[in-house]
C-alpha positions in Angstrom: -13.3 -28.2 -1.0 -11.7 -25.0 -1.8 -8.0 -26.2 0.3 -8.1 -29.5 -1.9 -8.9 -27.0 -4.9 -5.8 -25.2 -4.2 -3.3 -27.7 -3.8 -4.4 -29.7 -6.7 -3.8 -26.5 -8.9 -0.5 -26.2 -7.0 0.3 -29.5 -7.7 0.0 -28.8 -11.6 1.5 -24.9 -11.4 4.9 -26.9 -10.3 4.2 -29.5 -13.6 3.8 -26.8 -16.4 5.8 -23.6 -15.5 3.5 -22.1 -19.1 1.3 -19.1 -17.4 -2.3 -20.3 -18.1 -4.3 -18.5 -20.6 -6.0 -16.0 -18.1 -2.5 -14.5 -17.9 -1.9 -13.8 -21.5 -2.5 -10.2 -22.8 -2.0 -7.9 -25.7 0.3 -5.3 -25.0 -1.1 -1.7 -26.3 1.3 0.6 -27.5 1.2 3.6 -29.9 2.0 7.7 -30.4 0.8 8.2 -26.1 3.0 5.2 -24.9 5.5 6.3 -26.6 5.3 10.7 -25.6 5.1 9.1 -21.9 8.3 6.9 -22.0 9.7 9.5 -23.7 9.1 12.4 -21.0 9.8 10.2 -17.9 13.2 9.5 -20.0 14.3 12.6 -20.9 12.8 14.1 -17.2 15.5 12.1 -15.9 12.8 10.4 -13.6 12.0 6.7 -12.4 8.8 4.5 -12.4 8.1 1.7 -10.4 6.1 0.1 -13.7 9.9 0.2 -15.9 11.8 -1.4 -12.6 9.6 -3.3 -11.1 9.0 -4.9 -14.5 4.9 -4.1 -14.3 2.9 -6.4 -16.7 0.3 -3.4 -16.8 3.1 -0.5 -18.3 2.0 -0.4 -21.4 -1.9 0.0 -20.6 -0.7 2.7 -18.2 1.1 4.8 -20.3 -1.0 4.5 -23.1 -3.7 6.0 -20.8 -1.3 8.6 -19.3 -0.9 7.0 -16.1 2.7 6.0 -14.2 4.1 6.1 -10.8 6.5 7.8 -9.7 10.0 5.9 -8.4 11.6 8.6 -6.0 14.8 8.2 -4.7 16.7 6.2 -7.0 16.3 3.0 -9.0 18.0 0.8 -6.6 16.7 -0.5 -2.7 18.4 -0.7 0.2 16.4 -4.3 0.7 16.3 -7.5 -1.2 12.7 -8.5 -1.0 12.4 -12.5 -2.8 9.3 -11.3 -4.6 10.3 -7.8 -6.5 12.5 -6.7 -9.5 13.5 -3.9 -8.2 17.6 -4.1 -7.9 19.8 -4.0 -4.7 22.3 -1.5 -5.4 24.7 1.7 -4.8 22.6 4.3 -3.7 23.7 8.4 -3.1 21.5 11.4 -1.7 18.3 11.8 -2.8 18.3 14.8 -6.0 16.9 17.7 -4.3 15.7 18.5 -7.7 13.8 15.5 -7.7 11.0 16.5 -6.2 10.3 19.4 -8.6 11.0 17.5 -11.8 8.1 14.8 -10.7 5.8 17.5 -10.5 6.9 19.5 -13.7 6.2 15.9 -15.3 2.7 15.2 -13.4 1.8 18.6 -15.1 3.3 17.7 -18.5 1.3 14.3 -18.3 -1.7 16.4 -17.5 -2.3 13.6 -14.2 -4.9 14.8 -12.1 -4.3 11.6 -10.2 -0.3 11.2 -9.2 0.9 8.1 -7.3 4.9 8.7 -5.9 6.3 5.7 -4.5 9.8 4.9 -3.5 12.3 2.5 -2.7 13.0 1.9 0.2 15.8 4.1 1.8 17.0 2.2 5.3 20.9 4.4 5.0 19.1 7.4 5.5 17.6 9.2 8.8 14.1 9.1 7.9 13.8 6.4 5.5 13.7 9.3 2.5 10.2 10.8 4.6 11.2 14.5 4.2 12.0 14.0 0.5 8.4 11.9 0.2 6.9 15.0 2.0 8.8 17.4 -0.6 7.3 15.9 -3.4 4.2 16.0 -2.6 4.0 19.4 -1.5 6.0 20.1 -5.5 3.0 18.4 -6.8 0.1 20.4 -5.0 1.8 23.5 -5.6 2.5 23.0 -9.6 -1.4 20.8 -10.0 -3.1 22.5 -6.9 -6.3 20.8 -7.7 -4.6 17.0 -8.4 -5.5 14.3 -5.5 -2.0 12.4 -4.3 -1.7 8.7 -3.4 1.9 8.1 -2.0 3.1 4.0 -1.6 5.3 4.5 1.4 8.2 1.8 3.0 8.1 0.9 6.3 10.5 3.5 7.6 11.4 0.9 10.2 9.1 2.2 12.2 10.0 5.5 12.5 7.1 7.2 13.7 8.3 10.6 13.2 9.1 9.5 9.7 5.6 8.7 8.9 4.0 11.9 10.7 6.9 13.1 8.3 4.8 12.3 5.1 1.5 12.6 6.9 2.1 16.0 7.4 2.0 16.7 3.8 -1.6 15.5 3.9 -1.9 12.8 0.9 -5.4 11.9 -0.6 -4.3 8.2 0.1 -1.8 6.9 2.0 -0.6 3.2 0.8 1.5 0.5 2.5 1.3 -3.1 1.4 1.3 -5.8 3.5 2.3 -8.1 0.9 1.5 -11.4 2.1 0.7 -13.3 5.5 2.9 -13.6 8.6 4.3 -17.2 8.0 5.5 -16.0 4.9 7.1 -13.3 5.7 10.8 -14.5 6.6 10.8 -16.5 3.0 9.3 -13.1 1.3 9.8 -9.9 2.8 13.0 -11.3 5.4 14.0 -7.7 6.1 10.4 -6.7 7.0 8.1 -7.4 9.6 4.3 -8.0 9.2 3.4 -6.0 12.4 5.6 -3.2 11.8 3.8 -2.8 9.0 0.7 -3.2 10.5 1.4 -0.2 12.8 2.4 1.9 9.9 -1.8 1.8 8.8 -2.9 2.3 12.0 -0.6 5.0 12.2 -1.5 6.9 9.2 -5.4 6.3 10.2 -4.9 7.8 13.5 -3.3 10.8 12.3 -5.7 11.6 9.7 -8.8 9.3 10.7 -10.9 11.3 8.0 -8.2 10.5 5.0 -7.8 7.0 2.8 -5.2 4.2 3.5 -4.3 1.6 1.1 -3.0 -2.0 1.5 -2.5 -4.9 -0.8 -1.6 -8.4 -0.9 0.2 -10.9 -3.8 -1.7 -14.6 -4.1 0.3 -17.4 -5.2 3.2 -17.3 -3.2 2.2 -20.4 -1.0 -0.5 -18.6 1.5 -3.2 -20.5 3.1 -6.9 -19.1 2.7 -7.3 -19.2 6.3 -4.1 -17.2 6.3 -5.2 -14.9 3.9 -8.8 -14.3 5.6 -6.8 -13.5 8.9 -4.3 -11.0 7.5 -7.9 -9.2 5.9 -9.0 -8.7 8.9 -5.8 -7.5 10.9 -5.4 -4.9 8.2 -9.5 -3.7 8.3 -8.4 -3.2 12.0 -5.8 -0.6 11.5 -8.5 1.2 10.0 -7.3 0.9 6.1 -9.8 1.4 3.4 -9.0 0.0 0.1 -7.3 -3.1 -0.6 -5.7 -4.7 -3.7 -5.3 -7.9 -4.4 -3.4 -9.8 -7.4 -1.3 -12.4 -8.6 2.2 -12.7 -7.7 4.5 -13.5 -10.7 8.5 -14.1 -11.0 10.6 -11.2 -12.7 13.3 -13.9 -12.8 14.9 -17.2 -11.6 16.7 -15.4 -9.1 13.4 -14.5 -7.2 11.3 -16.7 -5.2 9.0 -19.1 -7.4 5.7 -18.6 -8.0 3.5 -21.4 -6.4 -0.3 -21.4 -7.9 -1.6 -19.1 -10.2 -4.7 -17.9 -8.7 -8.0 -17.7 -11.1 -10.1 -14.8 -12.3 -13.2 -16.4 -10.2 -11.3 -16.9 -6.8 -10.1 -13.3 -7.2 -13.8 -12.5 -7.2 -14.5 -14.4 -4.3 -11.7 -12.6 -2.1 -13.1 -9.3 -3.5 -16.8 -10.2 -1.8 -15.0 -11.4 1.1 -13.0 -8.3 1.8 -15.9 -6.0 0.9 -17.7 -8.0 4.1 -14.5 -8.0 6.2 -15.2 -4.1 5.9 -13.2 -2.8 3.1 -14.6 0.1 1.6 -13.5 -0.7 -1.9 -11.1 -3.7 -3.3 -9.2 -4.5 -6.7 -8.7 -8.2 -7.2 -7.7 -9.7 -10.3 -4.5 -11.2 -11.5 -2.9 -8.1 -12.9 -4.1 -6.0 -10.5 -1.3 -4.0 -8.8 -0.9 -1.2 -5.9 -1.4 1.5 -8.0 -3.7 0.4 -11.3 -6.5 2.1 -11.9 -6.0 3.8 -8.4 -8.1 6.9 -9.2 -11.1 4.8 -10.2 -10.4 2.6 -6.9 -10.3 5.8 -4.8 -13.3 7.2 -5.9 -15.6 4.4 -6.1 -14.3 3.8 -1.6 -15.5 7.3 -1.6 -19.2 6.5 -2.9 -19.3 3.5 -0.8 -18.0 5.4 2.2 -20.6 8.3 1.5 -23.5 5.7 0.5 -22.7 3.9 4.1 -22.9 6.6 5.9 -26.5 7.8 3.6 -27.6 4.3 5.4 -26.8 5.1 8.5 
């Protein structure tokens, strides 16, 4: 029932390209917005909610909140699903580092995300400079947890002991999507690669949090989807977030359902039995929304599992 479900809603997402009404929201704005914009502006630093065209910016710097976009504005990869531009790209600012945390201070975060783009023309993939800034960060906030949303690194394991090393609160690397999709979404990735990337973070700090997530409505299967669940509970990850994939522009790939509120649900109770320790899933749910709240509520599941043990 729930395949013939899905392709009949696919069927009418290619008939009426109008986002249904569950994907229409007020955008809050006001004096904080604006003092955030304004600091990340004149800070000279990046965010992946201004180039990655976020639908949830506004809510997120009306309640203080961004993450950061080391490295540059522009990738080294053309993934089909994200805004973010392909581009001429120069050294990392050594400064950069520094300034993210001098913001992060400003902001009064006690919760800073630093993400990147991703950096294939460099050595490490840009892992020293990840390492950099979050080591800026602890020193400047010493009592602020870190969540970094890392590349591949194209596998570079010494790259990712790199930022390990630096000892993030939560280490994040999305999947994306499934395997099949994969050459049609993410052509310059590879689904295991980035499978070993978890494990590897897990395995060099088994007691610390990793973070995946996946888009829905990019054409996945639910059998898919319940597969790629549980290869990523096996790498050890804890947290998950799931949410709806939508187009930044007719040059990226198109968007093939949208998903509803209550089959997001159902994926959340799935996951949570699958073995997640926590899960967002919802259609504007991102990597990095609410991730505080996400990151402690694993951390009183994980401690409440291991009370019942």
């Amino acid at each position: 029932m729930l395949t013939t479900n899905i392709m009949s809603q696919r069927q009418i997402s290619k008939k009426h390209i109008r986002k249904p009404g569950w994907l229409k929201r007020n955008l809050p704005s006001g004096p904080t917005y604006e003092r955030v914009r304004k600091l990340l502006s004149k800070s000279r630093l990046h965010t992946v909610c201004q180039e990655a065209k976020c639908p949830n910016m506004w809510e997120c710097f009306s309640r203080k909140t961004s993450t950061f976009l080391i490295m540059g504005p522009n990738c080294t990869r053309n993934c089909r699903f994200c805004a973010v531009e392909q581009g001429l790209l120069g050294l990392p600012d050594p400064e950069e580092p520094a300034r993210v945390a001098e913001a992060a201070e400003k902001m009064k975060l006690k919760y800073v995300v630093i993400t990147s783009v991703t950096r294939d023309d460099l050595p490490d993939g840009g892992a020293d400079h990840f390492a950099r800034t979050v080591r800026e960060v602890r020193n400047r906030i010493p009592d602020a947890l870190v969540e970094i949303l890392i590349p591949d690194f194209l596998g570079n394991k010494r790259a990712i002991n790199t930022v390990m090393e630096s000892r993030p609160d939560v280490l994040n690397h999305n999947i994306e999507t499934v395997s099949r999709l994969y050459p049609s979404v993410r052509p310059e990735a590879d689904y295991f690669r980035s499978l070993a990337v978890l494990r590897q973070a897990k395995q060099l700090n088994p007691s610390g949090f990793t973070k995946s997530g996946l888009m829905f409505g990019l054409g996945e299967l639910p059998g898919e989807v319940e597969k790629t669940l549980n290869d990523i509970v096996k790498t050890g990850c804890n947290m998950l977030t799931l949410g709806q994939y939508l187009q930044p522009s007719t040059r990226h790939i198109e968007v093939d359902r949208f998903v509803p509120p209550e089959e997001f649900d159902d994926w959340r109770k799935t996951a949570l039995d699958i073995g997640f320790s926590e899960v967002a899933s919802g259609p504007f749910v991102r990597s990095s929304f609410h991730a505080k709240e996400l990151y402690k509520n694993a951390g009183n599941r994980s401690r409440n599992v291991e009370i019942g043990k």
